[in-house]
C-alpha positions in Angstrom: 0.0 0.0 0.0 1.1 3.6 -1.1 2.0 5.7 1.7 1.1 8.8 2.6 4.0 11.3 3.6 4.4 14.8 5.3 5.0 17.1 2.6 8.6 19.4 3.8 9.3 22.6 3.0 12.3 24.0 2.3 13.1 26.9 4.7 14.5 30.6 3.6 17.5 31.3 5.7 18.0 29.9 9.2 16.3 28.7 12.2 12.9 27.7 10.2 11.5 30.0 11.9 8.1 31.8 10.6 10.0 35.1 10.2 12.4 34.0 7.5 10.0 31.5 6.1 9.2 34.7 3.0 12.4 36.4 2.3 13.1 37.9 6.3 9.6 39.4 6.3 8.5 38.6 10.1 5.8 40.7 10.1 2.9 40.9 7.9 4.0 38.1 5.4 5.1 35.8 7.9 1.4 35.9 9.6 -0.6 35.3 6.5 2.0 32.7 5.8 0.9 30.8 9.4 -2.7 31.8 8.6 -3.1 31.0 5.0 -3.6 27.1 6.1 -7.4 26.3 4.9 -8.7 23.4 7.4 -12.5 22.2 7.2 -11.8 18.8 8.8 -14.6 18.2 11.3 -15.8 21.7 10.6 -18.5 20.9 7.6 -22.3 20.6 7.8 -23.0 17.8 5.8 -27.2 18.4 5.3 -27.6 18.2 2.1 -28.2 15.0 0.1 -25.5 15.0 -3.0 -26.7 16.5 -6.1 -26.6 13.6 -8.8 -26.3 15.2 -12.4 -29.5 14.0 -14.5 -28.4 12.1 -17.6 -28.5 13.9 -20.7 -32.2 12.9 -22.7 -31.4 12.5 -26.7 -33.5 11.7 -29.7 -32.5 9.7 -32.9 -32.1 11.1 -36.5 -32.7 10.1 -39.3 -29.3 9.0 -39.9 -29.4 7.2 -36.7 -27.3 9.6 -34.8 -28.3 10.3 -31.5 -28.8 13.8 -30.8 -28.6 15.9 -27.8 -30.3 19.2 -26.9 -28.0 21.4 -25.2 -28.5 24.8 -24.0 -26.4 27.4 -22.1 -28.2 29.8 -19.8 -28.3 31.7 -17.2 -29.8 31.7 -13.5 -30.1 31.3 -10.1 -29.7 28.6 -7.9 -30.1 28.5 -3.7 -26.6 27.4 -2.9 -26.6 28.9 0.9 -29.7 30.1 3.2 -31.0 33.3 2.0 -30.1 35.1 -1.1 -29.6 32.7 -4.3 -26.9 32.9 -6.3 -26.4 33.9 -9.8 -25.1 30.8 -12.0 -24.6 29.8 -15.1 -25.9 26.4 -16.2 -26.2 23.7 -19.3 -30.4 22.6 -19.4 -30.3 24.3 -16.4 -28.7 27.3 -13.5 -25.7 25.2 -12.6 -23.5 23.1 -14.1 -24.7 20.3 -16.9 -26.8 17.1 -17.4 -24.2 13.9 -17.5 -24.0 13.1 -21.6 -23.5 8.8 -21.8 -22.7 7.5 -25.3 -20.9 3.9 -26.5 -18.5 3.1 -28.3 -19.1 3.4 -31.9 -22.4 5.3 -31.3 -23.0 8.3 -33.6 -23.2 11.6 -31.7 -24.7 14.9 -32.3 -25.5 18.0 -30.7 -27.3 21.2 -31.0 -25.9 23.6 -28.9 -27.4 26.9 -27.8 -26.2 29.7 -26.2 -28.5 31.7 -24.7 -26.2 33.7 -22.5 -25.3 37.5 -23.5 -21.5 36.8 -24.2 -19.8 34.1 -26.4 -18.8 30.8 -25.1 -18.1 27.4 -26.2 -18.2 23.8 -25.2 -15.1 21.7 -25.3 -15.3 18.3 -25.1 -12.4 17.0 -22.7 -10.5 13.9 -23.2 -12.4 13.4 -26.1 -11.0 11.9 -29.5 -13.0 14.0 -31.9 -12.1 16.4 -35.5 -10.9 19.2 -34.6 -13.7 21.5 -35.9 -15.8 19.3 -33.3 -13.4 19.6 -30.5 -14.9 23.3 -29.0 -11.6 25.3 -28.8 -11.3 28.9 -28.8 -11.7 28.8 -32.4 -15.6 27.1 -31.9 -16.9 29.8 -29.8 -20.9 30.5 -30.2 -22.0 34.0 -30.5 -25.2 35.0 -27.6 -27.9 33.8 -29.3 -26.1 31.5 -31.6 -26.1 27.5 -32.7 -23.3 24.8 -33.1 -23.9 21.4 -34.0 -20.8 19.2 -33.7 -20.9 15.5 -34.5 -19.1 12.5 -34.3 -18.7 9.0 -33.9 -17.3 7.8 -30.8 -14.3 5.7 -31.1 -12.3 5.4 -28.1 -12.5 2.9 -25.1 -14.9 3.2 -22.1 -13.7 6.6 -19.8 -14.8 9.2 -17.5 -14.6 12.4 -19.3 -15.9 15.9 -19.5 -17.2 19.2 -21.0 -16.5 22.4 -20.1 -16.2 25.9 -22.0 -12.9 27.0 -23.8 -12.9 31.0 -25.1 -10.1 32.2 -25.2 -8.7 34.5 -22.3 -12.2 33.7 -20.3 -12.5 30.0 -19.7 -11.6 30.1 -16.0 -15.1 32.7 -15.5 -17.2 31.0 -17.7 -16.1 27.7 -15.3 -16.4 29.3 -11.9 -20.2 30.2 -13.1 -21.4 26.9 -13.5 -21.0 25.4 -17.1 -19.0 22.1 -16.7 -20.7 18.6 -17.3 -19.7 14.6 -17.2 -19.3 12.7 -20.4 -18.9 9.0 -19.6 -17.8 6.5 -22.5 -19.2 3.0 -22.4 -17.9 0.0 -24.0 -18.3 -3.5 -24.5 -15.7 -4.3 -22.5 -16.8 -1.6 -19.6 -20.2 -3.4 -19.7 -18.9 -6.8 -19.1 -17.1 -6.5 -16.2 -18.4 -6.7 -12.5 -17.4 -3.2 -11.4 -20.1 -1.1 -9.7 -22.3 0.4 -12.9 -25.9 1.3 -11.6 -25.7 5.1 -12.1 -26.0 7.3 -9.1 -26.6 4.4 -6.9 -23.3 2.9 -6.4 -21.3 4.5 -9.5 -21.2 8.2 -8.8 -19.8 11.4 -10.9 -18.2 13.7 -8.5 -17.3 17.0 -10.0 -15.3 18.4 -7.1 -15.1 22.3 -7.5 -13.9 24.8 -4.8 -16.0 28.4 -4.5 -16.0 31.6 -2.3 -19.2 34.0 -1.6 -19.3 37.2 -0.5 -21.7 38.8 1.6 -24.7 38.4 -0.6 -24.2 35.0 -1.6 -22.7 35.7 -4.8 -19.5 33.8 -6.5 -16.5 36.2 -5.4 -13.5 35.3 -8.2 -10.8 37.2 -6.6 -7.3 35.8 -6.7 -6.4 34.0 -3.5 -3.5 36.3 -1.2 -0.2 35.5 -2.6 -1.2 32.8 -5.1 0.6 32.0 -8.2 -2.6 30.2 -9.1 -4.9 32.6 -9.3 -8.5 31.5 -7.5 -8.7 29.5 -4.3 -12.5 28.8 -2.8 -12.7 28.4 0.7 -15.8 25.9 0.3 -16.3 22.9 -1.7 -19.1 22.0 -3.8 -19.8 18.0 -5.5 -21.8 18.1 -8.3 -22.6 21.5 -7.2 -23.6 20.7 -3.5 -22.3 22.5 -0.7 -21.9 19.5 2.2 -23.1 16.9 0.8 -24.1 13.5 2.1 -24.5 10.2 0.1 -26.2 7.4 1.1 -24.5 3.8 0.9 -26.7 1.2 0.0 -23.8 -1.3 -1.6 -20.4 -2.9 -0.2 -18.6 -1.4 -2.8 -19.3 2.0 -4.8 -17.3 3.6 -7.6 -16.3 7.5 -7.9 -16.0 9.0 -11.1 -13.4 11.7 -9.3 -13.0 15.2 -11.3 -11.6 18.0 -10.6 -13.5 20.6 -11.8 -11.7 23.2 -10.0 -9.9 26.5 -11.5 -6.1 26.0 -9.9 -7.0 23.9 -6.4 -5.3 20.7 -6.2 -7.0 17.9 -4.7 -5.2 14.8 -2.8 -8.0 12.7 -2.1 -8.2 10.3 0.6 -10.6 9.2 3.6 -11.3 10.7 7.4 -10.1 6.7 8.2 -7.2 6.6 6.2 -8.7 3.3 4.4 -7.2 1.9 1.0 -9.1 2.1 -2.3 -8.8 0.9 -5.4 -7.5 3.0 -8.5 -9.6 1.6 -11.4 -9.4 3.9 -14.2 -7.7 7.1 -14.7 -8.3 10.6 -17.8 -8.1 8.0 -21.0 -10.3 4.9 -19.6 -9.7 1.4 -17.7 -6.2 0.5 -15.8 -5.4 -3.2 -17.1 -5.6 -4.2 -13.0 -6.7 -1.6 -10.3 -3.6 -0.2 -7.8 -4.4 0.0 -4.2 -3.3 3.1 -2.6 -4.8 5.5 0.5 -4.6 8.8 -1.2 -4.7 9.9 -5.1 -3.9 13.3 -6.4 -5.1 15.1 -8.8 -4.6 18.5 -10.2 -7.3 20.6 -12.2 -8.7 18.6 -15.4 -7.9 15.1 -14.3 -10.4 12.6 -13.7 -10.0 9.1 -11.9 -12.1 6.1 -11.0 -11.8 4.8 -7.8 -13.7 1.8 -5.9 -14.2 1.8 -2.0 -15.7 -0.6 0.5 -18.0 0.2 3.0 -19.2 -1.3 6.4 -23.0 -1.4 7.3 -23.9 0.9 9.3 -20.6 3.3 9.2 -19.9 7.0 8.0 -16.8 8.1 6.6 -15.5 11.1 4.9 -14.0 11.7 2.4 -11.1 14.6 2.4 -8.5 16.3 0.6 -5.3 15.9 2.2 -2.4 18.3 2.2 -0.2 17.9 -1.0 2.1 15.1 -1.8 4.3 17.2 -4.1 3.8 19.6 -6.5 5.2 22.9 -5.1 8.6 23.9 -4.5 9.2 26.6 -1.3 7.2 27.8 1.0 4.9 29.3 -1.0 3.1 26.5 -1.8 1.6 26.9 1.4 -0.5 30.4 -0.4 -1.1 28.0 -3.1 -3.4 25.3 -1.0 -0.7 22.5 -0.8 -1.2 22.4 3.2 -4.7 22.7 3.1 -7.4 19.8 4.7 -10.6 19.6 3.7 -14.1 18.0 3.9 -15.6 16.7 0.9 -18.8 14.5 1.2 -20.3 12.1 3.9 -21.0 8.6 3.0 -23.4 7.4 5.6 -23.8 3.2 5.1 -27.0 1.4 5.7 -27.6 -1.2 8.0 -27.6 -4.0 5.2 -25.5 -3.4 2.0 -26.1 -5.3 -1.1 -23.1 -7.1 -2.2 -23.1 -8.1 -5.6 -20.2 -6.1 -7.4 -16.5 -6.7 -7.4 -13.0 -5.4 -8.5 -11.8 -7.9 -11.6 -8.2 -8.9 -11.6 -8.3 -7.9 -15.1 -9.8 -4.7 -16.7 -8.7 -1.6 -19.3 -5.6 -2.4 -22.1 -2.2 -0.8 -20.9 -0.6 1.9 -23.1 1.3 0.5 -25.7 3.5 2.8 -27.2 6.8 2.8 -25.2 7.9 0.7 -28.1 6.8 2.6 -30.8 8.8 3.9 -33.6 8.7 7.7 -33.0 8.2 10.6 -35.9 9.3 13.1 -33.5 10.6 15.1 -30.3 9.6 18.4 -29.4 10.0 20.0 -25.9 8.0 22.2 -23.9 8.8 24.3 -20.5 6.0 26.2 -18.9 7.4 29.2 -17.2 5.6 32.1 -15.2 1.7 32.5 -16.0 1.5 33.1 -19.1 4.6 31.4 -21.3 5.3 27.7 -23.1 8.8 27.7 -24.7 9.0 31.7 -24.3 5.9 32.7 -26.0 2.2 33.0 -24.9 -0.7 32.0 -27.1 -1.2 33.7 -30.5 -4.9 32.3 -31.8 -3.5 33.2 -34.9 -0.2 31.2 -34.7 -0.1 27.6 -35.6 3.3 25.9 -33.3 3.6 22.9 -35.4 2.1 20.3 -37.4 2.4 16.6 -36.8 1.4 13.8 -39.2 -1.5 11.5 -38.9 -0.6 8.0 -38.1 2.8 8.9 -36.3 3.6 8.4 -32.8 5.9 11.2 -31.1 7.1 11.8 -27.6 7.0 15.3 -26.3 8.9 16.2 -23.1 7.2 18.3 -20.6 8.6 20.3 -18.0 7.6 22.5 -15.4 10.4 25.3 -15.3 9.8 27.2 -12.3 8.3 26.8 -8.8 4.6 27.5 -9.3 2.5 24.5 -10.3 1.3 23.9 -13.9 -0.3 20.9 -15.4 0.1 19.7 -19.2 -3.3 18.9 -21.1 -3.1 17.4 -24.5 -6.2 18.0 -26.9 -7.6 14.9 -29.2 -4.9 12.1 -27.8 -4.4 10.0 -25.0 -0.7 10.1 -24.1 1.2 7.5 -22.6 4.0 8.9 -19.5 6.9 7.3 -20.6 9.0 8.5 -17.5 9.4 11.0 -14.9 13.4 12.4 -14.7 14.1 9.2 -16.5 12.5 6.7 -14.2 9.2 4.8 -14.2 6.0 7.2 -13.4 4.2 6.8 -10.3 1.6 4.4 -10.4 -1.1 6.5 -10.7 0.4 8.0 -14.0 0.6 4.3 -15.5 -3.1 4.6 -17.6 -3.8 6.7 -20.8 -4.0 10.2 -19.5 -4.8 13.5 -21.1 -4.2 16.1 -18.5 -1.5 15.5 -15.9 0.1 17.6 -13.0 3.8 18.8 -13.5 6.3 18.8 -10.3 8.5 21.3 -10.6 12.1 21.3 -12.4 11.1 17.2 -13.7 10.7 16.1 -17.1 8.1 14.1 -18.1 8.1 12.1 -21.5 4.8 11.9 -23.1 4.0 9.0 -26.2 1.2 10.5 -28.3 0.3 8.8 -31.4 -2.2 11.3 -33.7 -4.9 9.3 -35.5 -8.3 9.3 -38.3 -8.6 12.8 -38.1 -6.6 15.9 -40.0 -7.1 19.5 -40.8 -4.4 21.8 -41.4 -6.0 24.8 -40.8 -8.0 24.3 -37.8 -5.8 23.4 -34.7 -6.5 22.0 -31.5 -4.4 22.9 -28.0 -1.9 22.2 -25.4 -2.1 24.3 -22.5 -2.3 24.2 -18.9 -5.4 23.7 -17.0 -4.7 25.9 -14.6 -7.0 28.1 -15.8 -5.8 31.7 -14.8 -2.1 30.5 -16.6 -4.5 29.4 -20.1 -6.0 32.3 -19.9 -3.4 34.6 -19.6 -1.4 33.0 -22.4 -0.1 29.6 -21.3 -1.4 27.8 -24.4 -0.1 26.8 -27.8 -1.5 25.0 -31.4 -0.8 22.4 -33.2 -2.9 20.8 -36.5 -2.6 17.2 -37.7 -1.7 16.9 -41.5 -2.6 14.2 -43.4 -0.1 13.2 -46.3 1.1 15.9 -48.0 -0.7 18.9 -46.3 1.0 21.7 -44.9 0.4 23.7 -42.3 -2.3 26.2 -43.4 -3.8 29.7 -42.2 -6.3 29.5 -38.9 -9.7 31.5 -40.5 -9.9 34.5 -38.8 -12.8 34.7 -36.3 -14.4 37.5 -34.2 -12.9 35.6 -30.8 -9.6 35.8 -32.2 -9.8 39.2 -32.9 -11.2 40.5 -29.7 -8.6 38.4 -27.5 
């Protein structure tokens, strides 16, 4: 079993004292520094039953696609006693319906904004063309229509939507629009895992927010942070203290963070074990046992736990296992303990589900012959490689069919995470050792410690375009937004890169 351990700081100057901890400032900085710790352990109200996401309703063509009717709007919703608060929702106020498709299934949407600024919905994690894929160069004018569609093709996962303009994802986020996409497959639907939706296979879109006064969303930057936005409470699946009740021996959790910059390490108020069953790109081939799993904004993980009848349990963030250099992380969350959701068990707990020895198909392309190798260091807030996002600017091309291997690294002490759109990569290594167990699955989005390099298999597949790109950027959102983001289009044989079409986002960004 993985072990949890303390997470050190390294001390400015002598004595580790509070006073040197920020460059000799004992006063002022040195007190925010002791205060800045957020703990909600033991602290939380959980009275309120957890808010399961409805699943999406969808009609069939003519073609035999199915369709799904999605529309962005405004509202209110009663987060907190008195006021309500003003939220932004998909076929509803606040956040979105769960969309479930298989493998091989058809796809289509018609998507309507009915807000009174642009937005757009990106699907995350999803293998999709470009022009479907709901990047800054998708956005949908107020009042307009998109209708993306696509054929499925990529094994069972736990994935999600969100919006993607450019320069104001990380608002359009905090308001409310995010959703689950879940994959199915044959393979998903033949194994014993815990399946019955919202009973004991939940999505848990873990988002941190803070209100002011009147019970509105306050998106000030957190003290100090090299982040950007902190919350001081915790919503799941838009609930503020929720409570689930147990009715099985095992139940899965569709874990995403759905948060702006907060890391999560989650973990239970017991300190039991879980299983690691799935991770961004779908099924591990055999589940890891472990007592904590961390995951920064974007990622998604499925995890199985065991319950006792008649027991309640919580579960938590824990502080940090790495990520942050200094002791600034501390301004940044890393030391920060909180209280997710309740699980309260029932006297009698149906038993009927199980963890299979065997499960998902390992990545395969450590082997592989490779096209290419491109770096990447992500610097400051707003930088990859020295230059900030240019929605005009195409980075690179790479050719369909070819595998390459892009190393990643996070060049300063702040954290940054790497998300990759269209593929699944493979992490080859971490400082030229294996990865951490929890990295071993197909991932799409993954967390970058400081001053390591990370080697990343990609192989680029079915669809090409050399005009429209997709992105690489990370999901911290305040870093995308300010700049942290670059483009890259997919040729097919004998393309070239072309010209992105000029659009009225790119112009007024």
């Amino acid at each position: 079993m993985k072990r949890r351990k303390a997470l050190k700081w390294t001390l400015i100057g002598v004595g580790g004292g509070v006073g040197t901890l920020v460059l000799g400032s004992a006063g002022f900085l040195g007190y925010s520094w002791y205060d800045s710790k957020l703990v909600t352990t033991g602290k939380v109200d959980f009275d309120n039953p957890l808010a399961i996401p409805p699943l999406a309703e969808s009609t069939e063509d003519a073609s035999g696609a199915r369709v799904f009717d999605l529309e962005i709007q405004s509202g209110t919703t009663a987060l907190k006693d008195g006021a309500e608060t003003e939220t932004w929702g998909i076929n509803g106020a606040f956040l979105g319906p769960t969309i479930r498709a298989k493998r091989g299934e058809e796809v289509a949407f018609a998507v309507r904004n009915s807000l009174d600024e642009g937005t757009s919905i990106h699907w995350h994690g999803m293998h999709l063309p470009a022009v479907m894929d709901g990047g800054p160069h998708q956005e949908v004018a107020p009042g307009g229509d998109w209708a993306p569609q696509w054929t499925v093709d990529q094994p069972a996962a736990t994935l999600w939507y969100h919006p993607h303009p450019h320069g104001r994802t990380a608002k359009h986020v905090y308001r409310g629009l995010a959703g689950m996409f879940i994959v199915d497959d044959d393979t998903s639907e033949g194994l014993p895992l815990p399946s019955e939706y919202g009973v004991d296979d939940l999505p848990m879109i873990v988002q941190d927010r803070k209100f002011n006064g009147d019970n509105q969303f306050d998106d000030q930057g957190a003290f100090m942070s090299m982040q950007g936005f902190l919350g001081d409470e915790i919503t799941v699946n838009g609930t503020l203290g929720p409570y689930f009740d147990v009715s099985t021996r095992l139940v899965r959790l569709r874990l995403l963070n759905g948060s702006l910059s907060r890391l999560y390490n989650f973990g239970f108020s017991d300190g039991r074990a879980f299983s690691l069953v799935a991770t961004d790109g779908g099924l591990l081939p055999e589940s890891w046992e472990t007592d904590s799993l961390q995951l920064s904004p974007g990622e998604r993980a499925e995890i199985v736990v065991a319950f006792e009848p008649g027991e309640t349990v919580v579960l938590r963030s824990l502080p940090a296992d790495e990520g942050y250099s200094g002791p600034l992380g501390r301004f940044n969350g890393a030391d920060d303990e909180l209280d997710l959701c309740e699980f309260r068990a029932a006297a009698t707990l149906a038993d009927e589900t199980a963890v299979p020895e065997s499960m998902g198909t390992a990545p395969d392309l450590a082997d592989a012959e490779v096209a290419e190798e491109r770096s990447f260091k992500l610097a400051g807030f707003s930088q990859i490689n020295g230059e900030s996002m240019d929605p005009q600017r195409i980075d690179f091309g790479v050719r369909e069919g070819t595998v390459e291997v892009w190393e990643v690294m996070n060049n300063d002490g702040f954290m940054h995470n790497f998300h990759v759109h269209d593929v699944q990569f493979q992490v080859l290594a971490v400082d030229g050792g294996e990865p951490p167990e929890r990295l071993r699955g197909w991932k799409d989005t993954v967390q970058l410690v400081p001053q390591r390099e990370y080697r990343l298999a990609m192989r680029f597949e079915d669809y090409t375009d050399p005009n429209l790109p997709y992105m690489y950027h990370c999901h911290i959102l305040a870093h995308e937004d300010a700049g942290m983001m670059g483009q890259f289009v997919v040729l097919g044989e004998g393309e070239e890169i072309g010209q992105v079409p000029v659009t009225d986002s790119a112009h007024a960004h």
